[in-house]
TIVEX-185442 format. One record per residue (C-alpha): residue in one letter; x, y, z. Coordinates in steps of 0.05 Angstrom, whole numbers, padded with zeros to 5 digits, always signed. Layout:
// TIVEX-185442
AXYZ...
//
This chain:
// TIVEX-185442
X+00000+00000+00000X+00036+00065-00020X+00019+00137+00014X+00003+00189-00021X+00059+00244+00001X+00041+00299-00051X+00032+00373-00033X-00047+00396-00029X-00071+00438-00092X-00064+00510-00079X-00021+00500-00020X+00019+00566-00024X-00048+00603-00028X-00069+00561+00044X-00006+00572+00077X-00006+00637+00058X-00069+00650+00077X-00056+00624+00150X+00006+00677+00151X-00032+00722+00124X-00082+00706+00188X-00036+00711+00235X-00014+00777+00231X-00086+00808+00226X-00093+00773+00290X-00031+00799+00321X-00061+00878+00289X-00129+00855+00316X-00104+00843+00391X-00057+00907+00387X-00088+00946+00342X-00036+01001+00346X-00015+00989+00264X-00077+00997+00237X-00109+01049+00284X-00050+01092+00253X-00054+01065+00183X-00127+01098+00189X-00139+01142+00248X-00080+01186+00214X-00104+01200+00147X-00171+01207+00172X-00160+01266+00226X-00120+01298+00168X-00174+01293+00124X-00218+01330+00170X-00162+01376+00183X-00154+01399+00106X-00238+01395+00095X-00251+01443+00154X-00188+01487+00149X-00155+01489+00079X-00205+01471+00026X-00234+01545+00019X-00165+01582+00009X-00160+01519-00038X-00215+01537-00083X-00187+01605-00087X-00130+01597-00103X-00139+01528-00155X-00210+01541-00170X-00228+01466-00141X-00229+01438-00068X-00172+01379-00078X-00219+01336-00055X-00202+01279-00098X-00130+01300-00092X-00130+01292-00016X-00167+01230-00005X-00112+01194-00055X-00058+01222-00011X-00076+01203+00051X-00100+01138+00026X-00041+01127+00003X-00002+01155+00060X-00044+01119+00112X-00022+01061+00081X+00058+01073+00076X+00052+01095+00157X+00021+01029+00168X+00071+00983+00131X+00125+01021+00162X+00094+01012+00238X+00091+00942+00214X+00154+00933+00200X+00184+00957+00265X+00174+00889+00292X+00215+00843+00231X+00283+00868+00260X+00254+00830+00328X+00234+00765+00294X+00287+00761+00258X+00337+00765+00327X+00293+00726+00365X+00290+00666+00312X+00223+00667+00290X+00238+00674+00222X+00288+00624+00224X+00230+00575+00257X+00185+00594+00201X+00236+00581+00149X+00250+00517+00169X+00171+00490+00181X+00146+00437+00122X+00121+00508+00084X+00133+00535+00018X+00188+00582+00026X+00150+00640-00001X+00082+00628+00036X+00106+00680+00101X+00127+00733+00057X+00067+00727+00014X+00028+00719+00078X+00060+00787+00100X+00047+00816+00038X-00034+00793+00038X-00041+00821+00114X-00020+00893+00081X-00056+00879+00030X-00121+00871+00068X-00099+00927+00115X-00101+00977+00062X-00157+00963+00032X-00209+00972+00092X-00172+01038+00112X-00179+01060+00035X-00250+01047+00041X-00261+01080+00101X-00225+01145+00076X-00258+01148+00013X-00320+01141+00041X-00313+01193+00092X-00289+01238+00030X-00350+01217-00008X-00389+01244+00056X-00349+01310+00047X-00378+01314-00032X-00325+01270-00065X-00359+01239-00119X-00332+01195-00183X-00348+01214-00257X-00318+01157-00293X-00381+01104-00243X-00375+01050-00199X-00319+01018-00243X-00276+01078-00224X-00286+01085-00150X-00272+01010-00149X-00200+01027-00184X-00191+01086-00147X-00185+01048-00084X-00155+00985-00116X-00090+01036-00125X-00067+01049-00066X-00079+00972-00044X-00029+00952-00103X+00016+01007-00081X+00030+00988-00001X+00037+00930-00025X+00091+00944-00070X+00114+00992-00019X+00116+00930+00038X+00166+00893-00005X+00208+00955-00004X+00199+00962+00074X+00217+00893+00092X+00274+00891+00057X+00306+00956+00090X+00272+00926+00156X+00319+00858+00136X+00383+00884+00118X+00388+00936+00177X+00392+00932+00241X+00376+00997+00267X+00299+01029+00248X+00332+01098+00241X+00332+01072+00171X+00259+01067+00171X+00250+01134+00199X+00288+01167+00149X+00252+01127+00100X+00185+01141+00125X+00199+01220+00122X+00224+01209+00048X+00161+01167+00021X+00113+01199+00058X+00145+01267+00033X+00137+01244-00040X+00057+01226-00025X+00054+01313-00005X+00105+01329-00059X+00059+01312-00119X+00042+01344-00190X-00037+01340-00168X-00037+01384-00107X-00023+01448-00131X-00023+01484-00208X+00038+01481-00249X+00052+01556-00243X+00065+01553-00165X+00124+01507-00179X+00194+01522-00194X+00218+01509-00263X+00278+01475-00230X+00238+01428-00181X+00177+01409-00228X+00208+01350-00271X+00228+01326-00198X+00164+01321-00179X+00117+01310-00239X+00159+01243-00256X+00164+01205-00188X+00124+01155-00183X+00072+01189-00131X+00052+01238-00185X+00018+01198-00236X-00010+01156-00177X-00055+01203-00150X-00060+01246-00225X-00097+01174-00232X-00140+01174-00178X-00160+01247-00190X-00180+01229-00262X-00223+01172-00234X-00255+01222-00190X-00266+01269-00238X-00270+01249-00309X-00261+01175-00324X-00190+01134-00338X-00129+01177-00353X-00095+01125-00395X-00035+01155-00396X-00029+01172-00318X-00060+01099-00302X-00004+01063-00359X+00056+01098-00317X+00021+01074-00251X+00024+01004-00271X+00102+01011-00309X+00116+01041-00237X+00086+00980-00196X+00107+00927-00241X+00184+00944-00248X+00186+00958-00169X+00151+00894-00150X+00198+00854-00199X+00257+00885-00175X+00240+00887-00103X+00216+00827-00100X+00264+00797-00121X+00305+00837-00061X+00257+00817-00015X+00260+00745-00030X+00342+00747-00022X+00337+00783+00045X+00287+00741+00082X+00319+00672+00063X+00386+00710+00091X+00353+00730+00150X+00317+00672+00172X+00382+00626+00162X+00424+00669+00194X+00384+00659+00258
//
């Protein structure tokens, strides 16, 4: 009588899964990461609504609306991947990832576990924040199929972004780097072609900021709001998320097998 030793079907997408489980459980019990991956973006979209959107309007002829919900969705996000992250330099010292590399697992199931948790994260604070905006008048021209893209974005980006995080979280040991990183990502979310008109910025600065990545992000997500797809704005949002993820990933990959054998 032989037994039948084969791996299940779809047993990445379980043991993923179960990582992916874990951590939400770990958020749900301390919800510290994604009190501040919401709470955040939310109090500063009250903030802008009640303080800055007049002199706005003046001086743009439009609220920002749009503009601001994509921001601090996507900057509610980052925060949260980055508080995340704080932790991986601790289970990497204390052996846990070294346990987890060495259970009967596919070696790719806790990073894609990770990756799923942020995933998830991101998407029910992105809901949240454009639905408070959408209580504030935000509204999408292009129809449902655009609202649901408009919030799919900044879901594809953390999660990009989270690959980029765990790998400085990996290779470092001290979260200074994080810090610094957090005040340069975060800076490029503000620092964007959308929120204010060409004429306001320097000649010098402007091809700076229009082409990093950040700027045809949320140029996206305003279109959605407003008219419909920006094909262009939504093609360089993809070439953006695709050659990060590839060569991130790839990064990633390297750095956690490193880690978790080293412990």
């Amino acid at each position: 009588m032989t037994t039948d030793v084969s791996p299940p079907r779809f047993a990445l997408v379980q043991q993923s899964a179960i990582f992916a489980g874990r951590l939400l459980t770990k958020w749900r019990r301390d919800p510290l990461i994604p009190l501040q991956s919401l709470l955040f973006p939310t109090i500063l979209l009250f903030i802008y609504y009640m303080l800055v959107s007049t002199s706005m309007k003046r001086l743009t002829g439009s609220d920002n609306l749009d503009v601001v919900v994509a921001m601090c969705a996507l900057a509610g996000g980052m925060a949260g991947s980055l508080a995340a992250a704080l932790a991986i330099p601790d289970e990497r010292d204390n052996g846990l990832l070294s346990r987890f590399w060495m259970m009967p697992v596919h070696r790719a199931s806790a990073l894609l576990g990770t990756l799923t948790a942020e995933a998830a994260r991101t998407l029910v604070a992105t809901v949240v924040i454009t639905l408070v905006g959408m209580l504030f008048g935000l509204r999408f021209g292009g129809g449902p199929a655009a609202a649901v893209l408009f919030v799919l974005i900044p879901v594809c980006w953390v999660t990009v972004y989270a690959l980029l995080v765990i790998v400085l979280a990996l290779s470092f040991r001290s979260r200074t780097v994080l810090t610094w990183f957090s005040t340069v990502s975060l800076g490029a979310v503000f620092a964007n072609s959308a929120v204010a008109p060409r004429d306001v910025i320097p000649d010098w600065l402007y091809p700076a900021i229009r082409f990093q990545p950040m700027s045809s992000t949320i140029e996206s997500m305003k279109a959605l709001a407003r008219d419909g797809f920006a094909i262009r704005e939504l093609s360089w949002t993809l070439a953006w998320m695709v050659v990060l993820a590839v060569v991130v990933g790839v990064s990633a990959m390297r750095s956690y097998r490193k880690a978790a054998q080293s412990g």
